[in-house]
C-alpha positions as CSV (number, residue, x, y, z in Angstrom):
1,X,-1.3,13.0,2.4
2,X,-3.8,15.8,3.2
3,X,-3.0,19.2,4.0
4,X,-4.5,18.7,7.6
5,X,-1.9,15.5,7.7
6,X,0.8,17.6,6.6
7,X,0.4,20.3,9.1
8,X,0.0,17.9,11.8
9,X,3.3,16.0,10.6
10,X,4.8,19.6,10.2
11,X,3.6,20.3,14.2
12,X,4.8,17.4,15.7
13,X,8.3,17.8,13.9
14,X,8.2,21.7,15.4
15,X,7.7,20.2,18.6
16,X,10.5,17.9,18.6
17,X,12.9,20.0,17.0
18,X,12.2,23.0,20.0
19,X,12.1,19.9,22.5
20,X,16.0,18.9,21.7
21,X,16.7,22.6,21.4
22,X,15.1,23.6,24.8
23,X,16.6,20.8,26.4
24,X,19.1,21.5,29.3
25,X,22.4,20.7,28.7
26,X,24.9,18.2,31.5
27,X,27.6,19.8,32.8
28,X,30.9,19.2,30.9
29,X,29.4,17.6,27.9
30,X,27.1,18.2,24.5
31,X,24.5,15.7,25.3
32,X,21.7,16.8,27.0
33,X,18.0,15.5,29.0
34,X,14.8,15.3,27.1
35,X,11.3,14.2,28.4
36,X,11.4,10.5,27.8
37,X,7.3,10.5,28.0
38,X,7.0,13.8,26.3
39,X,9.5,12.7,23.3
40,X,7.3,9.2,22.8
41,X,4.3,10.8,22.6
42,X,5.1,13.4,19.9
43,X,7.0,10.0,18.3
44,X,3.9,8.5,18.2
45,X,2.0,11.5,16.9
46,X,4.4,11.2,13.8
47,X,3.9,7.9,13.5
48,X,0.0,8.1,13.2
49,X,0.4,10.9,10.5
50,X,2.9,9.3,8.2
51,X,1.9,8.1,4.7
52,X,0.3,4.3,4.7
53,X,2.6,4.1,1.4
54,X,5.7,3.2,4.0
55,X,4.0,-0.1,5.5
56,X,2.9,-0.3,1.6
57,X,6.8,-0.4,0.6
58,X,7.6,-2.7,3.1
59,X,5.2,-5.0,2.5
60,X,6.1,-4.7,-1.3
61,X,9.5,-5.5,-0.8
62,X,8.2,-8.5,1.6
63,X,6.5,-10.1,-1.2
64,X,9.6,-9.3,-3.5
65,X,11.9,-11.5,-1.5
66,X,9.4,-14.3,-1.6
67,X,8.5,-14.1,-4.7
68,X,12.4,-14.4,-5.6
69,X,12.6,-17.1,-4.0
70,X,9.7,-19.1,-5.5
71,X,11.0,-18.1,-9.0
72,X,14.4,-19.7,-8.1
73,X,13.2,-22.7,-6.4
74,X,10.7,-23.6,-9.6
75,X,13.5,-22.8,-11.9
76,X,15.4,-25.6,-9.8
77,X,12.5,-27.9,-9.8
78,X,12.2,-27.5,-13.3
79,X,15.8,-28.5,-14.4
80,X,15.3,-31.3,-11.9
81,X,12.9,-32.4,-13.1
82,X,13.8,-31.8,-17.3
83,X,17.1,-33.7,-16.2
84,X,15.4,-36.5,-15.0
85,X,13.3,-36.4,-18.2
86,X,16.8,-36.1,-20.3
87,X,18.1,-39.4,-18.1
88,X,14.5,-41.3,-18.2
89,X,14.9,-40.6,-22.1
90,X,18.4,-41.6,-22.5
91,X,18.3,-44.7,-20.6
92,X,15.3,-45.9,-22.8
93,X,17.3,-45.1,-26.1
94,X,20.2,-47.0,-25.4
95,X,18.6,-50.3,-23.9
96,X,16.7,-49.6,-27.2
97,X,19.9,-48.9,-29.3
98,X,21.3,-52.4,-27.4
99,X,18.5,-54.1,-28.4
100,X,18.8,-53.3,-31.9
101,X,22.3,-53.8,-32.1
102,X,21.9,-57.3,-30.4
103,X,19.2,-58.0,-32.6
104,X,21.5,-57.0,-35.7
105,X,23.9,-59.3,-34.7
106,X,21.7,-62.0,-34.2
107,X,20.4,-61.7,-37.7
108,X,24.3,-61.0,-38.9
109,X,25.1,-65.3,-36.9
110,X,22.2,-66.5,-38.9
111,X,23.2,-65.4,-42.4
112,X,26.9,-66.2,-42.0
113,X,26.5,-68.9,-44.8
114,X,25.9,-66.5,-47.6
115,X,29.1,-63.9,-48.2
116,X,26.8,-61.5,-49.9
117,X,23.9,-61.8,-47.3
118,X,26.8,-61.1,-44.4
119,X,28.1,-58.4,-46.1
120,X,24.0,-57.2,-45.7
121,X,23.8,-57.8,-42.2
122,X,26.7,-56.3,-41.1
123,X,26.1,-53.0,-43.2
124,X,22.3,-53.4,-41.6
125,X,23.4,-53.6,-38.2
126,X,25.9,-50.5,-38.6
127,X,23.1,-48.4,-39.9
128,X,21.0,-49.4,-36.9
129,X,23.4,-49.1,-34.3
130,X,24.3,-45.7,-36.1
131,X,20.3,-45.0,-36.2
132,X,20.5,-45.9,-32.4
133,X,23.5,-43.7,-31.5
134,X,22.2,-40.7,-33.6
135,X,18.5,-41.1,-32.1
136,X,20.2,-41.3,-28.5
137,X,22.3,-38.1,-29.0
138,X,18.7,-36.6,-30.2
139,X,16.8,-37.1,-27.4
140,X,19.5,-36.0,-25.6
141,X,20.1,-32.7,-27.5
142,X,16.1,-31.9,-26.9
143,X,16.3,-32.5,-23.5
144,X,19.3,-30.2,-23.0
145,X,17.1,-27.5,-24.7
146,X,14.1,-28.4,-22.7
147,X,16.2,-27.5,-19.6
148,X,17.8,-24.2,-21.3
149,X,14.0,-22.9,-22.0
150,X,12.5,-24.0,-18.7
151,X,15.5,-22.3,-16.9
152,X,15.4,-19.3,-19.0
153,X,11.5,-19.2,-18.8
154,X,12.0,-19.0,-15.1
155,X,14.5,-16.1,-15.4
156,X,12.1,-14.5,-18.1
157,X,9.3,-15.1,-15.3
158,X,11.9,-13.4,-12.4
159,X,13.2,-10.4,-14.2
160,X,9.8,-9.3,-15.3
161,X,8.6,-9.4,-12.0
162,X,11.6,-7.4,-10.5
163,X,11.0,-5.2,-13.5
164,X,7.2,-4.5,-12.6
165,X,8.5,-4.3,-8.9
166,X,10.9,-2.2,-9.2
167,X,8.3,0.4,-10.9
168,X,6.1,0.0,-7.9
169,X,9.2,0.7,-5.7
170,X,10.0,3.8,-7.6
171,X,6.2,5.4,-7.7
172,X,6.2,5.3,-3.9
173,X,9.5,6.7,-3.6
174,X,8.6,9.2,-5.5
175,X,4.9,9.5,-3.7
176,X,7.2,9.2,-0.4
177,X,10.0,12.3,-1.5
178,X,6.8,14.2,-2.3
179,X,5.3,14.0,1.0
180,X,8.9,14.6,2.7
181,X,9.2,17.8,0.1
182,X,5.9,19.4,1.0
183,X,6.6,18.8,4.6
184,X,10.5,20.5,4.2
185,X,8.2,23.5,1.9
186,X,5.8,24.0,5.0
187,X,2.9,23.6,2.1
């Protein structure tokens, strides 16, 4: 703020203050009658000299709110959508793990003559249903940590915003206790 704005602001809150001071009292009681016109118009003269850093704030913390709320809604969308990936993934692995073990088993009926050749499939089909299973619970596993990172990405993403807000915030408070300093000085 300038010095002229300061002066002005300084005025206008002179004015008031003598206003409510100089006001006559009701009978029987502490309240008192002020100009209603009078009283707006040196309201409005404050108005017009405060700091364009208050509409500044407001419109800060506007954008903060929303901005929360995008951060949480993508965080949402994103395990959404990582769990459908996880589901897509596991669904795929066992009809695949099914088909292997079916396909084990189909091999294990044809070589039932032999001892030694069933002894082969069997053992063949438990490594595949085993390579099945432990695939499966792989996909499974890197999906879960797909989800942990996009969630924690979007936290990442939200706290360092709030952060750099929250900087912002606290340079015009301290730009705004300024102004209401050098006003309470007189400067």
């Amino acid at each position: 703020m300038t010095d002229h704005t300061l002066a002005r602001a300084d005025e206008v809150l002179t004015e008031l203050v003598e206003l409510v001071e100089t006001a006559r009292t009701l009978p029987m009681s502490s309240s008192c009658v002020i100009p209603r016109e009078r009283t707006l118009d040196l309201l409005d003269a404050l108005r017009e000299v405060l700091p364009p850093e208050l509409v500044e704030a407001r419109r800060l913390v506007g954008q903060r709110d929303r901005m929360l709320a995008d951060a949480a809604e993508e965080a949402d969308r994103r395990v959404h959508q990582a769990e459908e990936q996880a589901e897509a993934v596991l669904a795929q692995s066992r009809a695949q793990a099914h088909e292997l073990v079916e396909a084990g088993r189909a091999e294990q009926a044809e070589l039932v003559s032999a001892a030694s050749v069933q002894q082969a499939a069997v053992a063949e089909a438990a490594r595949v249903g085993e390579l099945a299973r432990t695939d499966a619970e792989q996909v499974r596993g890197e999906a879960e940590r797909y989800a942990g990172k996009l969630t924690e990405d979007a936290r990442n993403y939200a706290t360092s915003t709030l952060t750099e807000l929250v900087g912002t915030l606290q340079r015009l408070l301290a730009t705004a206790e300024n102004g209401r300093d050098a006003l309470t000085r007189g400067d």
